[in-house]
C-alpha positions as CSV (number, residue, x, y, z in Angstrom):
1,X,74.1,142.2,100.1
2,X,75.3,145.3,102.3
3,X,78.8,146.4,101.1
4,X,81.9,148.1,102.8
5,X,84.9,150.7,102.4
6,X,88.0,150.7,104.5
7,X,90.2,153.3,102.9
8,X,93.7,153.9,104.2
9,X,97.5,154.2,103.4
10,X,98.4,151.3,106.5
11,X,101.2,152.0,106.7
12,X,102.3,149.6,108.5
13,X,99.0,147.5,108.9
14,X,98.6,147.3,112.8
15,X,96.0,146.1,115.2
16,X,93.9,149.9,114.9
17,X,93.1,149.2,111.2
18,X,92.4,145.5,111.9
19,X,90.0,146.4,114.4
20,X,88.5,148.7,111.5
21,X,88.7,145.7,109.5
22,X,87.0,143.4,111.5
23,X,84.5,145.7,112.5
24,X,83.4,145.9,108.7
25,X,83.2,142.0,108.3
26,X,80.8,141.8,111.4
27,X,79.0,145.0,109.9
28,X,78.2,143.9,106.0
29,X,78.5,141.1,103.7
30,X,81.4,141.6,101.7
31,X,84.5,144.6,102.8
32,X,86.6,146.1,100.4
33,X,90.2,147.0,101.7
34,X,92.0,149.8,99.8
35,X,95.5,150.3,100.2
36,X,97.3,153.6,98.9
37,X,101.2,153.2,97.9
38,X,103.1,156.3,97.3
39,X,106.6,156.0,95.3
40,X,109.4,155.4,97.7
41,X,107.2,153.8,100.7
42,X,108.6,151.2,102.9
43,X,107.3,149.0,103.7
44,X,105.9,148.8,100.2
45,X,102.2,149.4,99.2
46,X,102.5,145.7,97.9
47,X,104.0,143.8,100.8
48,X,101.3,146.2,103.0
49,X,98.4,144.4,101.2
50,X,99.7,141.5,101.0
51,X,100.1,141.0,104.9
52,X,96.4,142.4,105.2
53,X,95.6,139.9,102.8
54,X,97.7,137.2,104.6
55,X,95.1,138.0,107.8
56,X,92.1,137.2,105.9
57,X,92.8,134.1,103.6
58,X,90.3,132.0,104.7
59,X,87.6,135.0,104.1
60,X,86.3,134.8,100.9
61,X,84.5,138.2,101.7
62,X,87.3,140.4,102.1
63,X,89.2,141.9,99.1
64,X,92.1,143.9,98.9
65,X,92.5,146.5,96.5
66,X,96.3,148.3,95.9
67,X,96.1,151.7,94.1
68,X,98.8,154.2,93.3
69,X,98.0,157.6,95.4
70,X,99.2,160.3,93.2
71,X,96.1,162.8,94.4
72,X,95.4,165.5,97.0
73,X,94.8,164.1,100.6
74,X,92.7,166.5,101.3
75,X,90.4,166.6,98.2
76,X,87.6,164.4,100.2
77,X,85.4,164.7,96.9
78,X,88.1,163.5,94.8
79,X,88.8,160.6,96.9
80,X,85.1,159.7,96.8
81,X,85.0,160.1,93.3
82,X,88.0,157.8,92.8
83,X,86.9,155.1,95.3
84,X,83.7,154.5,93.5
85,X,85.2,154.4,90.3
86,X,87.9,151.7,92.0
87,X,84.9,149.8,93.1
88,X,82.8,150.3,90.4
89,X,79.7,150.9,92.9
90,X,78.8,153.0,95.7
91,X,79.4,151.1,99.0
92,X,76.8,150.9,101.6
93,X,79.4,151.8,104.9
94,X,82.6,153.4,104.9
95,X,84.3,152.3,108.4
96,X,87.4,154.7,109.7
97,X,88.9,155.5,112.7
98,X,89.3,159.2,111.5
99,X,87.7,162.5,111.7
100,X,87.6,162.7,108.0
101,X,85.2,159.7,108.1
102,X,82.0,161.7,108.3
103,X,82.6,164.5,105.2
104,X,84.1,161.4,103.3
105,X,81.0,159.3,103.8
106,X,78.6,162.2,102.7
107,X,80.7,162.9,99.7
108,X,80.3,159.0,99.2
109,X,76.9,158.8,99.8
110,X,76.6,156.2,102.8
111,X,76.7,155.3,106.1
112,X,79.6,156.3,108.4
113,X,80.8,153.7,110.7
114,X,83.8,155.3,113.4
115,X,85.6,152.8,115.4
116,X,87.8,154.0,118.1
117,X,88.4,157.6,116.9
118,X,90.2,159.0,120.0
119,X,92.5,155.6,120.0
120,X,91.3,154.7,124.0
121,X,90.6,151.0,123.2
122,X,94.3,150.4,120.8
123,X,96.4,153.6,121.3
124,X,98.5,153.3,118.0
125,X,99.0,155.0,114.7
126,X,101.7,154.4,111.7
127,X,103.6,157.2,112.5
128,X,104.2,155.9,116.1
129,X,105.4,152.3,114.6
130,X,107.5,154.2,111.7
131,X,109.3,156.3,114.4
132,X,110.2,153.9,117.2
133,X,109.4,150.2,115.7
134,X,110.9,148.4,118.4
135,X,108.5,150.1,120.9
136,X,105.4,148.9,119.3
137,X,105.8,145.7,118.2
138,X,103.1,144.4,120.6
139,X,100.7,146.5,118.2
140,X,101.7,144.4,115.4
141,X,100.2,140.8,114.0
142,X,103.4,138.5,113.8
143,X,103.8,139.0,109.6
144,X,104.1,142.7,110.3
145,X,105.9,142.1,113.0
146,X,108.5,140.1,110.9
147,X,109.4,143.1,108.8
148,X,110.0,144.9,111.8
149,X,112.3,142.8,113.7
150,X,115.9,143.6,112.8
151,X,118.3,141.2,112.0
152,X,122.0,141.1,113.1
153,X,123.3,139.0,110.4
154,X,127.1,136.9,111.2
155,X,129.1,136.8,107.9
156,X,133.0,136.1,107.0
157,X,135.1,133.4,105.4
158,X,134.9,130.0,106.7
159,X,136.3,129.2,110.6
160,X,136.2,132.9,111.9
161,X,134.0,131.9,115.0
162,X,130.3,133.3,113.5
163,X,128.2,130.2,114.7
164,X,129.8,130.1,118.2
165,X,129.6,133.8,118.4
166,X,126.2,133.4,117.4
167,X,125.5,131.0,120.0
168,X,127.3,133.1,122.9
169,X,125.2,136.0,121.5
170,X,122.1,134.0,121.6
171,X,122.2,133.0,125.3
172,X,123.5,137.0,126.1
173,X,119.8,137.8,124.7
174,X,118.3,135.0,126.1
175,X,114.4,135.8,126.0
176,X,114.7,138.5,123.5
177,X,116.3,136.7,120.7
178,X,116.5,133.5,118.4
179,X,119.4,131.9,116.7
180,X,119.0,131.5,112.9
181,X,121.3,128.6,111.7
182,X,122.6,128.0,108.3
183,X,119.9,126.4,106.8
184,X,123.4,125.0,104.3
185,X,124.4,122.7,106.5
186,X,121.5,120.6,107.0
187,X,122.4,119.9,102.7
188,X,126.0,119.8,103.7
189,X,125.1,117.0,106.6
190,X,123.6,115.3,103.5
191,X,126.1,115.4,101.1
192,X,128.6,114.2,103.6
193,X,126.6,111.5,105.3
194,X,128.4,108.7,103.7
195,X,131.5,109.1,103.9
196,X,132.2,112.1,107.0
197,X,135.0,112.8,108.7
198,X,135.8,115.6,111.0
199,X,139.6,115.5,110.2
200,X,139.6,116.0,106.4
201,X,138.9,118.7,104.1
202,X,135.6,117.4,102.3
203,X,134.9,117.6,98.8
204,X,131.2,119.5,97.7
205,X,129.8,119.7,94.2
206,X,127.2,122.0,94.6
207,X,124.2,123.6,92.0
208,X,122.5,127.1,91.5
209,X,119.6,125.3,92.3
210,X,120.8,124.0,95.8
211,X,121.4,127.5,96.8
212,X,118.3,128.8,96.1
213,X,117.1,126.3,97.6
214,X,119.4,127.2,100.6
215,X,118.4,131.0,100.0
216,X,114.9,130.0,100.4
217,X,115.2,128.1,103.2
218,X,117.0,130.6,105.1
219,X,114.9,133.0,104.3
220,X,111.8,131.3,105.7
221,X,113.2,130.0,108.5
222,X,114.4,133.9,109.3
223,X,110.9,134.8,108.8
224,X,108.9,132.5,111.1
225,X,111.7,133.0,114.2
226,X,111.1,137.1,113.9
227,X,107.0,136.4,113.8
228,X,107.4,134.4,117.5
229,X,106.3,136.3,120.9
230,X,108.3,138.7,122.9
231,X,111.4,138.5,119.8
232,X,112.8,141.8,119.7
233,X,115.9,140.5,117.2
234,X,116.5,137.5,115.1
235,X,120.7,136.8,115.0
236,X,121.0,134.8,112.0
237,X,123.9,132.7,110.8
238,X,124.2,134.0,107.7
239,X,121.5,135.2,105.0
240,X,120.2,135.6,101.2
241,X,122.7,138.1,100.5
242,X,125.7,135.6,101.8
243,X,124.1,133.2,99.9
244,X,125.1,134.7,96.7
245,X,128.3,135.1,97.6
246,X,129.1,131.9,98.8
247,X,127.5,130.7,95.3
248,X,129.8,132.6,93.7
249,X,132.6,131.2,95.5
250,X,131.6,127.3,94.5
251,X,130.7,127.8,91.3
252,X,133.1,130.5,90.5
253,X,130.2,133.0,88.8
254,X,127.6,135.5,90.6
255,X,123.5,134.2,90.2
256,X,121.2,136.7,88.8
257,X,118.7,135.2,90.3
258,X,120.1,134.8,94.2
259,X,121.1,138.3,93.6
260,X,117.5,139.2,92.7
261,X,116.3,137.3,95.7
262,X,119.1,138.8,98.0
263,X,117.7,142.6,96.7
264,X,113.6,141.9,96.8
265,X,114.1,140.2,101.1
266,X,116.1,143.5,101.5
267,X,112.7,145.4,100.9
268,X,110.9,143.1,102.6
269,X,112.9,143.8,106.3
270,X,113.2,147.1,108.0
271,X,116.4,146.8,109.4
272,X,119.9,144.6,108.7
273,X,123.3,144.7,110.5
274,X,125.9,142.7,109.2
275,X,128.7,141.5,111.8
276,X,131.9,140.7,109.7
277,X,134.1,138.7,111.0
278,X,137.5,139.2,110.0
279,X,140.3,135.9,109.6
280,X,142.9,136.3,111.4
281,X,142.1,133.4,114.0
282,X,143.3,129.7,113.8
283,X,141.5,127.8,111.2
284,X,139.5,124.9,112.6
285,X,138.5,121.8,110.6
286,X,135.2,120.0,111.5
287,X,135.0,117.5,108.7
288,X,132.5,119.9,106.8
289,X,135.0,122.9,106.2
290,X,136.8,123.4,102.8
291,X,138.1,127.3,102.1
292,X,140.9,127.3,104.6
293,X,143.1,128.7,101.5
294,X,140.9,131.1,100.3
295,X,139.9,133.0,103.7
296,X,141.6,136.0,102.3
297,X,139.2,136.2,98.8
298,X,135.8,135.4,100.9
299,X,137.1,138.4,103.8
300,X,137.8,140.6,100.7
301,X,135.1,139.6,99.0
302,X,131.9,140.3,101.8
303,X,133.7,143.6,102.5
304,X,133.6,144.2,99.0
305,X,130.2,143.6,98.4
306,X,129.0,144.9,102.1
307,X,131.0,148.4,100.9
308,X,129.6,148.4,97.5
309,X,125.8,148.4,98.2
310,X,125.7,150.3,101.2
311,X,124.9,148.0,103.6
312,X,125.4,148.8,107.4
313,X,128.0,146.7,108.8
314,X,130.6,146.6,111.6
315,X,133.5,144.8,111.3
316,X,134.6,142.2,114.2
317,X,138.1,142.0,114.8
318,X,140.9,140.6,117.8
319,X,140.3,138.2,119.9
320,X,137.1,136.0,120.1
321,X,136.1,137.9,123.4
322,X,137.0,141.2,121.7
323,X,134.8,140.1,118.8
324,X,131.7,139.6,121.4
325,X,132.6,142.9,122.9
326,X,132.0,144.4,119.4
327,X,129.0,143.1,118.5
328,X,127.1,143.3,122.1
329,X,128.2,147.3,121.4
330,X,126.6,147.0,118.0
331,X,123.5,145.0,119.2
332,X,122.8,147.7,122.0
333,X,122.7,150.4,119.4
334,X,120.0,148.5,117.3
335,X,117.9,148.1,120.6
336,X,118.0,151.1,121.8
337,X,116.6,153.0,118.5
């Protein structure tokens, strides 16, 4: 059974290493991916093989090993060493689209396969996708692609205009964007189906385990619209991070755990821009709104929060056409870097 080593930081994954990749599994029987992760790295070295693993899931043939690269690039008879000792056998093929290919393979003691070396069939590398993202995204299979999409993300207090705004933003963008709504109020829909009535406050008793649920559905929701053709930016409704807050807002106390899940998505997307919108516009009840007297605390507390952790944010304010105005500026500046 013929063996196979493709070696490489992939950082991002894109459609030059899984032409390498491929190559292998038409080469040999069985490909072993390596994937080296150095401290600080993002995308991480995990989330890296995981997406590489993601493309091959219904391969039983193809593994994916994750190691820690504290070692000398350059030190091709290290890296040899290592690799077999990783394995725990020589492989039969190394495949690379690199010049180091060759020295590596002799130091390995097998075959060198090179696959597109001067880049003339896919003309991409990971330091063209790290430096301009949005340029490349064509390179990219749709679950890298996700982590590369940015998301402009509407938050503020209840009746400030985010969903219309995100609607009037949506149709401004029209072929270049999708509209992420609250996945909330499909449960608030629920809750109220009974007994609804667009002219009074409604009452909602709500769990931690409803919003996690709601974090989780957002969340995936978010990820499948930024893995869809030709979208450059996903404008979502809210997110996992407003989920938290608006947890602590019903249930008067913050979740460890939506918090955890609000930190570990912010790894797992490159880029985030909040649009805060501030109160001071009429407050408008549809029969599924209840914080009209606590604007002010859920304002405060976003900024608060937004401030605290160092999140990039611009702050909507005036009239709802000034509002737009703002966050077409701020949109622009995302697309154009």
């Amino acid at each position: 059974m013929a063996t196979g080593l493709v070696i490489g930081k992939f950082y991002p994954p894109h459609q030059g290493h899984k032409s390498v990749i491929d190559t292998a599994i038409n080469t040999v029987n069985r490909v072993y991916v390596i994937v080296c992760e150095r401290d600080g790295d993002k995308p991480s070295g995990s989330l890296r093989a995981k997406w590489i693993e993601e493309w091959y899931k219904d391969n039983k043939n193809v593994h994916v090993i994750l190691i820690k690269n504290v070692y000398d690039d350059n030190d091709t008879e290290l890296w040899a060493s290592l690799c077999k000792t990783w394995l725990g056998f020589t492989p039969d093929y190394v495949f690379t689209s690199e010049f180091y290919g060759e020295p590596f393979a002799k130091c390995l003691g097998c075959k060198h396969v090179s696959v597109d070396l001067y880049r003339r069939k896919i003309p991409i590398s990971g330091t063209m996708i790290r430096n301009n993202p949005s340029k490349y995204l064509d390179y990219l299979e749709p679950n890298v692609k996700a982590f590369y999409v940015p998301r402009i993300v509407l938050v503020g207090a209840e009746s400030t205009g985010k969903t219309t705004l995100a609607k009037r933003l949506t149709e401004h963008y029209k072929g270049r964007t999708i509209w992420v709504p609250e996945y909330a109020r499909i449960l608030c829909e629920e809750k109220l189906k009974d007994n609804f009535n667009s002219n009074s406050v409604p009452t909602f008793h709500w769990t931690t385990e409803e919003f996690i649920e709601i974090a989780n559905g957002q969340k995936r929701t978010e990820l499948e619209a930024a893995m869809k053709d030709g979208v450059e930016i996903v404008i979502c409704d809210t997110d996992v991070f407003a989920a938290s807050i608006w947890h602590e807002r019903y249930l008067g106390f913050v979740s460890d755990k939506i918090e955890e899940m609000a930190k570990d998505y912010e790894n797992e997307v490159h880029r985030q821009i909040y649009l805060l919108t501030d109160n001071n516009v009429p407050f408008v009840q549809d029969g599924y709104r209840d914080g009209e007297n606590i604007r002010d605390w859920m304002f405060s507390r976003f900024l608060e929060k937004l401030t605290s952790e160092n999140k990039k944010f611009d702050l909507l304010i005036g009239s709802y056409d000034d509002r737009f105005n703002q966050a077409l500026k701020a949109i622009d500046s995302v697309l154009k870097n």
